[in-house]
N, C-alpha and C positions, 0 to 999 in steps of 0.2 A: 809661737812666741813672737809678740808686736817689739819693735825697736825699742820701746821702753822700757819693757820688762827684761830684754836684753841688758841694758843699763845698768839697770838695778843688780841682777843678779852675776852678772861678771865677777864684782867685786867682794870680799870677804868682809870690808869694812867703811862705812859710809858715815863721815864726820861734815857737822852744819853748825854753826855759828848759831846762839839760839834766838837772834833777829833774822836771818837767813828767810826769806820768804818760803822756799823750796824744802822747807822742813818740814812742815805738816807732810805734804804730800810724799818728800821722799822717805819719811820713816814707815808712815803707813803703807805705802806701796810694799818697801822693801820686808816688813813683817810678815804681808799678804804671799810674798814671794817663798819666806824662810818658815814660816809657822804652818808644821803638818795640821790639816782639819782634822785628821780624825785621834788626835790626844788633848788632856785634858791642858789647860794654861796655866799654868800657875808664873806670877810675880813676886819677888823674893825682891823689898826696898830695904838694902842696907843700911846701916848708918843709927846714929844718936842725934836726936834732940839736946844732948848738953854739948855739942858742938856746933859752932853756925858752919863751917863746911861741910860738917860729915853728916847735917841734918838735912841734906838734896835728898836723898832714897827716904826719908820717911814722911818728909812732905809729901812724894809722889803717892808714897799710900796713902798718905792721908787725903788727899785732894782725890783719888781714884776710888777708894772707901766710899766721899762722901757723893762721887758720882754714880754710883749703883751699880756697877760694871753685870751684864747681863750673861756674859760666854769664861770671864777671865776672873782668877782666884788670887787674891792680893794679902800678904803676910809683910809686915813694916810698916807702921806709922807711928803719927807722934806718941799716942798712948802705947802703943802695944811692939816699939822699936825692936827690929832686929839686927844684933851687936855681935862683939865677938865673945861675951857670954854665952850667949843662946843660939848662937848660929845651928852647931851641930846637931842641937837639940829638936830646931824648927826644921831643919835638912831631914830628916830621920821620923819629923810629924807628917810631913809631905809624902815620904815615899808611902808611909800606912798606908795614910788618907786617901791618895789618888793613884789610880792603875797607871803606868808607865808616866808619871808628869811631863810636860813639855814647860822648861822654867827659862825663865829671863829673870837675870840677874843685874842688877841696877844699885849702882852705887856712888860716890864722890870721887873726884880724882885733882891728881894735882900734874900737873904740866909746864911745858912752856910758856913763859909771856906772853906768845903770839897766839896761842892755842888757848886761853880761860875764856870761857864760853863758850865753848863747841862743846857737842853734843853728839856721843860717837856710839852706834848701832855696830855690832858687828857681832860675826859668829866668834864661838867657843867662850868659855866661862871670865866672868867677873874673879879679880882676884881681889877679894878685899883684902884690907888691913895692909897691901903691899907698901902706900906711902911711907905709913908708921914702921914697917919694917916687923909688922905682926904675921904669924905663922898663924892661916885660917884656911880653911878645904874651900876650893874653886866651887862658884857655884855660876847654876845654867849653861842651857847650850847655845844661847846666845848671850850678849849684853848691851845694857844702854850706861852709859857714863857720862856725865859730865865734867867736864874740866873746870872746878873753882878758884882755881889758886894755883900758885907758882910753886916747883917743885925744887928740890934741890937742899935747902939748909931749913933747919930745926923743923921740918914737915907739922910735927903736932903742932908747933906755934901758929904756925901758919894758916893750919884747919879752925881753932880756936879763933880765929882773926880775920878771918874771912867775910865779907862783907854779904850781912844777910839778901840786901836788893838782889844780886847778882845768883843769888842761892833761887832766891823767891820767884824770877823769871824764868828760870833754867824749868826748876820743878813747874811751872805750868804750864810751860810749851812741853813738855816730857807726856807731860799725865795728858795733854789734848790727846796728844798723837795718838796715846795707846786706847784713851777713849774713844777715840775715833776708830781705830781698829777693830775696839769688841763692836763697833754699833757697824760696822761694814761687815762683820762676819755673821751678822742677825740679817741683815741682807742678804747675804749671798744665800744664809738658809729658808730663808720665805721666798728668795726666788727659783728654787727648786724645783723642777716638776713633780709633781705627784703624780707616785707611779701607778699605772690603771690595770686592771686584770682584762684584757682581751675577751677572754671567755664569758666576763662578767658582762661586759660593755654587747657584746653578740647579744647575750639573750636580753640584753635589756631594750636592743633593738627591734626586737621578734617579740616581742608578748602583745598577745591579744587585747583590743582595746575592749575592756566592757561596754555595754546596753545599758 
């Protein structure tokens, strides 16, 4: 292990302002570090469209839908939002649908002053609905979050009033990153050796040339 991947993986949680230049690379680094290869991916974007802060996780679907994603399975976007309606429902489509899933959970958050616009990576599950003070089952075994807005008095108002630019930049440096992620994990698999039969490769060395 190189001194940077050292870095990366020290920490359980790795927060970037989403002008940070060191964002692209330190999410995707830190995914490549934390995301087992051999389970499936799934992306769980939280949130509604009838709120402008709580509409960050379905933008990211939706901007990561329309980038094709080639390795990674994305549920949440503007048409097809997942809320706290359907949460359990879509939690419980997932386990069917995919052998052991490996989920990231991504959602809106609200925080400090100092703190709206970062953009926080870290293991163990997303709690939605915690702002609002809503009772929802933790999901993923990692999360990405962004911080929209300031926490502390009437939170719904707050989400409701949230400034969509601020919403709008966050969701596209979120969705690079993880685009970027699946198109480096289609990498790593075409740089693969393929594996040779020895036995095979001998006699293909020894056969008689025809006349």
């Amino acid at each position: 292990m190189n001194l940077k991947q050292r870095l990366f993986s020290q920490k359980t949680e790795h927060r970037y302002h989403f002008e940070d230049e060191q964002l692209m690379l330190g999410v995707t680094q830190t995914l490549k570090e934390w995301v087992p290869a051999n389970r499936e991916i799934v992306i769980v974007c939280i949130g509604t469209d009838r709120s402008t802060g709580d509409s960050l996780g379905p933008l990211i679907g939706t901007l990561l839908e329309e980038s094709h994603l080639q390795r990674i399975h994305v549920y949440g976007t503007l048409n097809e939002p997942v809320h706290a309606v359907n949460l359990n429902e879509k939690l419980e489509l997932i386990q069917k649908r995919y052998h052991r899933p490996y989920i990231i959970g991504i959602d809106a958050c609200l925080g400090k002053l100092s703190s709206v616009g970062n953009i926080i990576l870290g293991q163990g599950p997303v709690k939605p609905g915690a702002a609002v003070k809503k009772q929802l089952p933790d999901v993923g075994e990692i999360h990405l979050t962004g911080v929209v807005n300031v926490s502390g008095f009437m939170e719904y108002f707050v989400l409701q009033n949230t400034r969509l630019n601020i919403v709008m930049q966050m969701a596209k440096k979120m969705a690079k990153a993880l685009q970027t992620f699946d198109e480096d994990m289609g990498k790593a698999e075409i740089s693969k050796p393929i594996p040779t039969d020895p036995l095979t490769t001998k006699r293909k060395r020894w056969l008689p040339i025809k006349e």
